[in-house]
N, C-alpha and C positions, 0 to 999 in steps of 0.2 A: 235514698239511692235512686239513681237515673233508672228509666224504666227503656228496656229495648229500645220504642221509638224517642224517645227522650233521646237518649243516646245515641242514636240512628241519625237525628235532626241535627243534634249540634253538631256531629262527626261530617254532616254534611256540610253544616257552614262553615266548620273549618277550614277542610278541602280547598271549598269554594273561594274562602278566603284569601288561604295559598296559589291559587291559582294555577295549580296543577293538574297533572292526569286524573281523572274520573276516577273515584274509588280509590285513590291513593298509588295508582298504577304512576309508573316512572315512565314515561313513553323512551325508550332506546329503539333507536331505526334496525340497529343490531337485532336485542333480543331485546321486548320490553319484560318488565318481571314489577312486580311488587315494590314499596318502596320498603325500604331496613333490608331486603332479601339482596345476599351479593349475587355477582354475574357466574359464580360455580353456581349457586342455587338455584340459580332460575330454574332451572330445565326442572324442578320439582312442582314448580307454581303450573306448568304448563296446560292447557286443556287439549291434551292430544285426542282424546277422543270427541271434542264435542260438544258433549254433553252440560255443559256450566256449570260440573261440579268440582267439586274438591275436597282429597281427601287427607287430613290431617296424618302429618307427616309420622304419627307411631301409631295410624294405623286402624285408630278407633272411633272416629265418627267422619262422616261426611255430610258436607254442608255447600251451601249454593253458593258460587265463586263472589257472587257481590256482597256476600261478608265476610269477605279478606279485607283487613283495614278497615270497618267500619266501628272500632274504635268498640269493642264487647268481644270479651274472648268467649271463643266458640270452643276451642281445640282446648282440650285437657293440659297439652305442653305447647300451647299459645302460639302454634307453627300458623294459625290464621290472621295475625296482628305483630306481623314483624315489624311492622311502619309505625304501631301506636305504643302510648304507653298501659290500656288497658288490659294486659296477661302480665301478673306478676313475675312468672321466672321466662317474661323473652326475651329477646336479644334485637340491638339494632344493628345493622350495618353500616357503616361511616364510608364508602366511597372514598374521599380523599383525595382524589384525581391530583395528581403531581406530589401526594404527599405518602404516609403510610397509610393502609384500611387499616380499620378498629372497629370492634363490637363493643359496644355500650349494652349497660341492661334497659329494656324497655321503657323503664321508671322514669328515667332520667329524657327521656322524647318529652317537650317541649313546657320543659320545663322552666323556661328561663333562662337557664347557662347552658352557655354554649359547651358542647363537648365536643362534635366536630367540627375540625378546621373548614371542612368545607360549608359549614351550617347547616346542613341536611337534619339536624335533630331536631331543630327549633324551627319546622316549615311555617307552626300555625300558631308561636306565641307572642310575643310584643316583644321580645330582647332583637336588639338590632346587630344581628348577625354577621362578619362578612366571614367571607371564602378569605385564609389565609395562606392556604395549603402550598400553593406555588412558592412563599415566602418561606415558611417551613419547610418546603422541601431542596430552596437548594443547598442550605449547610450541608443535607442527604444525599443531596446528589453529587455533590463535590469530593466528600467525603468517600460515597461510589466508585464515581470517577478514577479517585487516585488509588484507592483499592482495588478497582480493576485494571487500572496499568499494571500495578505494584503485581496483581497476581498475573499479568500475560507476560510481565519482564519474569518474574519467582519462575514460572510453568517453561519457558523458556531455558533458567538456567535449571530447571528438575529433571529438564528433556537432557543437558547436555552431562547432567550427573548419572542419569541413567546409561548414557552410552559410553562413559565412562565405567559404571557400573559393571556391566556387561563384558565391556573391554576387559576389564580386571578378572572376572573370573574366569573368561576366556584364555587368558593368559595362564591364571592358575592351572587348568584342565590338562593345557600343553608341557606345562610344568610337572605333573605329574605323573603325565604319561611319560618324560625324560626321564623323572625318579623312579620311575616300576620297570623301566627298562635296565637302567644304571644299578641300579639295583640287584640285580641277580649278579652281573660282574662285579660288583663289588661284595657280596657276598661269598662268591668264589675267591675273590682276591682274600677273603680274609681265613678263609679256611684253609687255603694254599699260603697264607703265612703260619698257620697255628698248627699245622704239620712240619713246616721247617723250622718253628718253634721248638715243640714235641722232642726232633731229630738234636738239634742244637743242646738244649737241656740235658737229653740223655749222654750227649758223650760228654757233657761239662761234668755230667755228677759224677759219671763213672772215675774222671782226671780230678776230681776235686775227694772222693771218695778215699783216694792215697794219704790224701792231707790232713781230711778228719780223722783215720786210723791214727795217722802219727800222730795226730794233737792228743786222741784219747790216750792210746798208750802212755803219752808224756804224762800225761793227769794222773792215769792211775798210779804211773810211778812216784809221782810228788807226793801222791793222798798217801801212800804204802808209805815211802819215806818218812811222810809225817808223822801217819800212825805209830810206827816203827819206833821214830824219835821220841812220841808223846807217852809210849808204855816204856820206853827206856828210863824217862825221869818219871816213871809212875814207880818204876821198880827204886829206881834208887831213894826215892821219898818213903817208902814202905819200908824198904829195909834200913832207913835212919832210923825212922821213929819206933820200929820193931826194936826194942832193947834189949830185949829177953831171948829177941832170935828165935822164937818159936813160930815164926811164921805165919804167925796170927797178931792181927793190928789191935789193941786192945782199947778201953778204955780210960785206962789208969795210964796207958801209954799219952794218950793223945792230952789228957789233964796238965800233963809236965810242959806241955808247950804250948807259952801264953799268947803265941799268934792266933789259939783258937780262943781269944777271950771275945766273944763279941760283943758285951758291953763293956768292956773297958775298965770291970772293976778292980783289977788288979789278981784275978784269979779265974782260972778256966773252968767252970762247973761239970757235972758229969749232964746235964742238959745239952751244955754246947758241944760237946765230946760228941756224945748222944749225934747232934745233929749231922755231923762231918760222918759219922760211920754208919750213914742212913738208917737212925733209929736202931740199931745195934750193939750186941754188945764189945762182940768181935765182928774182923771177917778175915777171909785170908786175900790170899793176891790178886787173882781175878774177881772175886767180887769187890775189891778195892780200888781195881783199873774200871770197873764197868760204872758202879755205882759212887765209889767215894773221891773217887779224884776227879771228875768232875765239879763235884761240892769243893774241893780242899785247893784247887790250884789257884783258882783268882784270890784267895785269902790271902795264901803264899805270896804270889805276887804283888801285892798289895805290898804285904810286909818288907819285903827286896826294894822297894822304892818303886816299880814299875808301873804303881797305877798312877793315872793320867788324868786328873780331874777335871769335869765340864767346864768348858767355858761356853761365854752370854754369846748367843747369836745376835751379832749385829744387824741382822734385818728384822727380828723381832724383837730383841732387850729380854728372850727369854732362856733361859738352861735348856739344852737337849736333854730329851729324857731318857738318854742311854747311859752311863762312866762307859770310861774305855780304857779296859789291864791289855799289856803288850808283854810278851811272851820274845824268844829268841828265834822263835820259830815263824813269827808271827802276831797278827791283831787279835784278841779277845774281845769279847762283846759282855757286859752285864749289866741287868738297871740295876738303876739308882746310887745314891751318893757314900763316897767312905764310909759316917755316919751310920749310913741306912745298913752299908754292909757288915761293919762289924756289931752292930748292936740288935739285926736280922729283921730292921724293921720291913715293915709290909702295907704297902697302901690299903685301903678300908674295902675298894673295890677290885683290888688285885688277889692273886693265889699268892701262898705261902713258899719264900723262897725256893724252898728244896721243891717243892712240887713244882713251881714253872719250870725249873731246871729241867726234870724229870720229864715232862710235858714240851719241852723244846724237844730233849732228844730224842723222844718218841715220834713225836712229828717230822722231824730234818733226818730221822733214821742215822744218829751218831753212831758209828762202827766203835768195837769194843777201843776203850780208853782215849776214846776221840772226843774233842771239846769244840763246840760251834767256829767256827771260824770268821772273821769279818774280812773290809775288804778293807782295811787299813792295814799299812807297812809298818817298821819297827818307829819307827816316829810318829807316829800316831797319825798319818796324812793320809787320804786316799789317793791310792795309787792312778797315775795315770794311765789313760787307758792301751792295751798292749796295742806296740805298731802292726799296723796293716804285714798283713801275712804276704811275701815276697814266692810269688810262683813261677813255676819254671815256665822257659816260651811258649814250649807247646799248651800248657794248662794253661797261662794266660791270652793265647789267641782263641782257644775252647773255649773261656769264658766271654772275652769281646765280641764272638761271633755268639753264643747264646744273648749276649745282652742287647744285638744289633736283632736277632731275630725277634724276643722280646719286645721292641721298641717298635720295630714293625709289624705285630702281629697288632697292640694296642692303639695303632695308628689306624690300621685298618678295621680294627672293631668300631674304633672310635665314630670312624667315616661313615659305617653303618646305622649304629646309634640317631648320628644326626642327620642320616638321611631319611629314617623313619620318623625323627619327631617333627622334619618337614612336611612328610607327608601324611601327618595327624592334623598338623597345623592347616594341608589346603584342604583335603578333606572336610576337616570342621568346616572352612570356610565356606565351602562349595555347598553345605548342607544349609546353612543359615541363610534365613528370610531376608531379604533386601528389600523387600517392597514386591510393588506391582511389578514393576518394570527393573525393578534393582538398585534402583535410585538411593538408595540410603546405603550402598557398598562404599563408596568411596569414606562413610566418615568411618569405615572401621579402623580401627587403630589410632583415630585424631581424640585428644582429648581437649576438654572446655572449660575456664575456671568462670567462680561467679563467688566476688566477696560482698561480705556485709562486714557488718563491726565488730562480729566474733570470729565469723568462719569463712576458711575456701573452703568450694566445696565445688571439687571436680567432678564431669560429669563423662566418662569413656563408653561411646555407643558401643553396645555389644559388649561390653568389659565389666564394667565397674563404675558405680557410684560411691563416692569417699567424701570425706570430710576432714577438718588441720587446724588446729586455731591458728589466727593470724601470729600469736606471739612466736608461735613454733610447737613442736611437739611431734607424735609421731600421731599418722591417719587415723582415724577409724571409718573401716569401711562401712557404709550403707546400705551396700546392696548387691547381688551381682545378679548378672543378664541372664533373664530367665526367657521372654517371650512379649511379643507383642499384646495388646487388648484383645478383646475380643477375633474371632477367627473373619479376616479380611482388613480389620480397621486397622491404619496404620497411623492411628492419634497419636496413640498413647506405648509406652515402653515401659516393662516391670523390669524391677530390679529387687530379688529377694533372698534371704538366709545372710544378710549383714551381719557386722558382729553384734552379739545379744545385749540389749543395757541392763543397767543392774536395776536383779528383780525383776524383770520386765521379757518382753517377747525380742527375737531376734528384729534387727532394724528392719525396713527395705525405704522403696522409693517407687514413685511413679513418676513418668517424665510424658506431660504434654505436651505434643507438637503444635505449633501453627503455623505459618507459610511468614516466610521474611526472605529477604535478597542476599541477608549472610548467614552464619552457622554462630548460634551462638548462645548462651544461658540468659533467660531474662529477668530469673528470682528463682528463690527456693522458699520454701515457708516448710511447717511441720505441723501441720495442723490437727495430728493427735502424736500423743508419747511415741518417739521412737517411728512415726511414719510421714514420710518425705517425700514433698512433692517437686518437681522442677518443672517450672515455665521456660520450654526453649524454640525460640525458630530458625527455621532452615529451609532452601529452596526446594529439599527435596520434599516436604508440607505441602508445596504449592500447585493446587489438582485444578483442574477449569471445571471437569468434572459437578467436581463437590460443589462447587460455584453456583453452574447452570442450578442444577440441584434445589438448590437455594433460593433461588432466584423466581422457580418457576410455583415457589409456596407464597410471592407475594403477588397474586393474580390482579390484585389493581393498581399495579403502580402503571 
């Protein structure tokens, strides 16, 4: 190991050899400083007081200025040998004049290879060094150059989106000061139509009130008719099959007549007797009208020819699952097929005939010796539907002018409705972040595609982020507009609570900005499951600002 002056000596014929500042000093007319130390550092090497000393930059030893760069680290963090390679963890400074600065680690001072363009690392070795930096630096500067046009034209058209910006909300403001005024008169307009609504209504119902009496009355007289007729042939059915005339429907009565045979074997049992006299052994005439003729008349009919067997519905190729008996009076309704009915079969997950029976009329509230009614005519066809009811002039101009009030009172809501969801819409508007200046207003509502080989993937500032395959299909959103980055930065744009992937966390996106001359996506990638990034530029990016900025972190170009 070299000893101090050992060390001292050859650091001196180094120097000397270099042909440089004393002691490794960089003479600058400017500021001189140290050589590796840049032109922000100087002012730390300086001897403002005087004195020739120097005190290592963390603070912990001081030492006499003429061993800065005499090639022996002094300083603990090697702040006295910026120039040499003898402090393991220092750093050089590379100058670079016309090109980038760069810090080297000390190691690499004069070593051999060149690392700065300007040569400054190799002052005192045998590699024959030049300055290339001017050559290197104009692709840098050209490249500059055009990025600085590019950002005083961008800054330029961000200036005229901003006052476009501006312009637009401004517009909004006035707009809704027109809606909060219009507004109250139209709120009145519509409460001054829903009063002569109100008024309208009530004299229609009162004039239309004569019509429904008469309609009920007719009904109840049809239903009493009907009833009337339906206990007429209940009586004469009872006092057929009554032989004995005693006034009681028996079961040796009902045996003699093999329309109650319902399985067909050529004999009526006292089971199926049984069944028609609800479980019975007699009954008399009203319980015969309440309970057994219901059970007993679609048999009957049946037997008379009158049942009307399913036919295949041609739009499915399948049986309805109702038969349908017709009566003189009218449509009957009963499941299931001939078959089913005289032999009492019963589906596996159905109730037992007599009990549905029993269980309809409990539920429809059948009036004594009254049978369900359907809404087919004596030919088994549904009837068409009854013509419009013909009202006299005066109930018919009551109803025109109710339905003229009606029409305008829902016109006038209506006008309401959409005048407040306009002014949700400027409000929102008015509240959201545009930027500095508002420069990013004008892309609301513009959206941007951006394909690859599987997907568009639209990008609506403020809106929504989505996604389509190219083949077709329907979106899936990505993301929607939540907030800018961080509070000021106006980089970057989140979009979050997308539709969720399977098994996985709801989508989103982030959208980087950077400054360009148009509005437009420049890639997407997804570089974790389900999280979406977009590269987009836009004038309104383009800050001079941010620039300077920038600019003033490369202090030696």
């Amino acid at each position: 190991m070299f000893t101090r002056q050992k060390q001292g000596a050859a650091s001196w014929l180094l120097l000397m050899a270099a042909t440089v500042g004393h002691f490794g000093w960089v003479a600058r007319s400017e500021l001189p400083r140290p050589r590796g130390v840049s032109i922000t550092h100087a002012n730390l090497y300086e001897d403002r007081t005087g004195s020739g000393q120097f005190v290592c930059l963390d603070g912990r030893q001081v030492i006499h200025r003429e061993r800065i760069n005499d090639d022996f680290c002094d300083c603990e963090d090697g702040s006295d040998e910026p120039g040499t390679a003898a402090c393991p963890q220092g750093t050089f400074h590379c100058t670079n004049a016309g090109y980038k600065s760069l810090y080297i680690p000390s190691s690499r001072v004069n070593d051999g290879i060149c690392d700065c363009c300007d040569a400054s690392d190799e002052y005192a070795s045998p590699a024959n060094c030049v300055n290339t930096c001017s050559e290197l630096g104009k692709e840098d500067r050209l490249r500059e150059k055009q990025r600085s046009e590019m950002l005083q034209t961008g800054n330029s058209l961000r200036l005229e989106l901003a006052q476009r910006g501006r312009a637009l909300k401004d517009e909004q403001r006035v707009r809704l000061a027109e809606l909060e005024k219009s507004r109250a008169e139209a709120e009145a307009l519509r409460d001054e139509k829903a009063s002569l609504k109100s008024e309208a209504e009530e004299l229609e119902n009162a004039a239309l009130k004569v019509y429904r009496d008469r309609e009920e009355e007719a009904k109840r007289l049809k239903e009493e008719a009907a009833a009337h007729s339906n206990r007429n042939e209940a009586q004469e059915t009872f006092q057929k099959f009554d032989s004995n005339q005693n006034s009681l429907l028996e079961l040796v009565e009902l045996q003699t007549r093999i329309v109650f045979d319902r399985n067909r074997d050529g004999a009526v049992t006292e089971d199926e007797a049984r069944f028609f006299l609800d479980e019975r052994d007699q009954v008399d005439f009203e319980t015969f009208v309440t309970l057994c003729w219901p059970r007993m008349k679609p048999f009957l009919m049946m037997d008379s020819g009158l049942f009307k067997p399913p036919t295949v519905d041609p739009a499915t190729g399948e049986e309805p699952e109702q038969a349908e008996l017709q009566s003189e009076d009218g449509g009957y309704e009963l499941e299931g097929s001939e078959p089913d009915l005289r032999e009492g079969h019963v589906d596996d997950d159905e109730a037992p005939l007599d009990e549905e029976l029993e269980d309809e009329d409990e539920e429809d509230d059948v009036g004594e010796g009254e049978i369900e009614r359907t809404d087919y005519d004596r030919d088994g066809q549904r009837p068409a539907p009854p013509p419009p009811v013909q009202y006299d002039p005066e109930t018919q101009e009551l109803i025109n002018k109710a339905n003229e009030a009606r029409n305008q009172h829902s016109e006038a809501e209506r006008h309401v409705r959409e005048m407040d969801q306009e002014m949700r819409n400027i409000k929102e508007l008015l509240d959201k972040d545009y930027g500095r200046e508002e420069e990013f207003a004008p892309l609301n509502g513009e959206c941007f595609n951006f394909e690859d080989r599987e997907y568009v993937y639209k990008l609506c500032p403020f809106d929504k982020a989505v996604q389509q395959p190219r083949s077709g299909g329907a979106e899936t959103r990505l993301g929607t507009w939540e907030k800018w980055g961080h509070k000021g930065d106006y980089s970057t744009m989140h979009y979050t609570n997308g539709a969720p992937c399977w098994n996985g966390p709801h989508r989103s996106a982030i959208v980087h900005l950077e400054c360009g001359l148009d509005t437009r996506v420049l890639a997407v990638t997804e570089p974790n499951r389900c999280e979406y990034e977009y590269r987009m530029q836009t004038p309104a990016a383009c800050t001079l600002q941010d620039d300077q900025s920038k600019d003033r972190a490369h202090d030696e170009l």
